[in-house]
N, C-alpha and C positions, 0 to 999 in steps of 0.2 A: 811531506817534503823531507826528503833523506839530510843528513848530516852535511855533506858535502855542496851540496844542491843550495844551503841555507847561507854556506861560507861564501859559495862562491857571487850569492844575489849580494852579499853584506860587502864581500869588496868591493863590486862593482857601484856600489853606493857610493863607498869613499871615495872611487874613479871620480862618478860624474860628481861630489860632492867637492871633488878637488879641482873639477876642471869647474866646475861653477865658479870659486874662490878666481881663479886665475882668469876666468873672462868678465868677473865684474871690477878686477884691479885693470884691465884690459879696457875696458867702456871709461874707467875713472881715468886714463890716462888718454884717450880719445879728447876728451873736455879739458888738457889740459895745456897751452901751447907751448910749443918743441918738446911735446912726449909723444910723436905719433910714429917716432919706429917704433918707443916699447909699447906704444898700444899695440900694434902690431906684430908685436914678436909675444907676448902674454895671449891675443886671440888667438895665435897661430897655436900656442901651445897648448892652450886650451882646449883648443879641436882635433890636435895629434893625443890629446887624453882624450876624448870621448872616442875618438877614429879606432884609436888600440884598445880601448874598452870594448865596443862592439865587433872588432875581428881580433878579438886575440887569442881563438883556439885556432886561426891561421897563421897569427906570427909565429904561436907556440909551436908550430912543425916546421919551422925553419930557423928558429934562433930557439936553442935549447934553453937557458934562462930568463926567456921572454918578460918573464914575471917579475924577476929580479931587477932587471933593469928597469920597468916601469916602475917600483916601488923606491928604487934609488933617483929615478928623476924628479917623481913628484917629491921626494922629499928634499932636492933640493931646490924644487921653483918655491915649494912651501917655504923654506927657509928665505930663500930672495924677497917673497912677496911679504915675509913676515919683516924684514930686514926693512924694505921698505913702507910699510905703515910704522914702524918704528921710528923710520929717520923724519917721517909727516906730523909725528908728535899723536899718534893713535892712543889711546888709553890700555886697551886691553886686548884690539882683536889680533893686535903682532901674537900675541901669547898662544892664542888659537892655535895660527900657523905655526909656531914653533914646534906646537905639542903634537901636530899633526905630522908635522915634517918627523919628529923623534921618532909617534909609531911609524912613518915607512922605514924608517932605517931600521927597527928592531923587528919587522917583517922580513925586512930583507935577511937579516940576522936566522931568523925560526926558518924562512924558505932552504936558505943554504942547510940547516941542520936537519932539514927531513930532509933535503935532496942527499946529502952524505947518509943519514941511516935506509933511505932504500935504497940506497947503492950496493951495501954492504950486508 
């Protein structure tokens, strides 16, 4: 398995690894009463992650950054989700998402930096 081929199975891990996080805060807010828009809007977003995980060499021929923007969303529902196990009184898994949310941002970061050096 080529270099790229390896990168690209490893993101997609962190996809469904992120949309998993955001549909089991999505089920926990299901069980809880008057949270059933955010159960709702956490399943929903959790399924627009795995929806753009599995077609996203079709977004990517119509939205040029395609990638960019995925990494900046997850990283901020990761922050949200993280935001809120924090405000529930979580020990430690807030930390999780935090540090998850950080690497999308600093991907998004490395994506823009190769997308500027093949440019040029």
């Amino acid at each position: 398995m080529g270099k790229a081929k390896r990168a690209q199975r490893l993101e997609n891990v962190g996809h469904y690894l992120t949309a998993f996080v955001v549909f089991l805060k999505g089920i926990d807010k299901v069980g809880t009463p008057g949270k059933g828009l955010y159960a709702t809007i956490f399943l929903l977003i959790a399924a627009a992650i795995v929806f753009g995980t599995v077609f996203h060499h079709k977004f990517e021929r119509h939205l040029k950054h395609f990638k960019a923007f995925v990494f900046i969303f997850e990283g901020v529902v990761m922050a949200i989700v993280g935001y809120l196990y924090m405000k529930e009184g979580k020990q430690y898994v807030q930390f999780a998402c935090f540090m998850a949310s950080i690497v999308f941002f600093v991907a998004t970061v490395i994506y823009f930096r190769k997308a500027k050096t093949a440019i040029h």
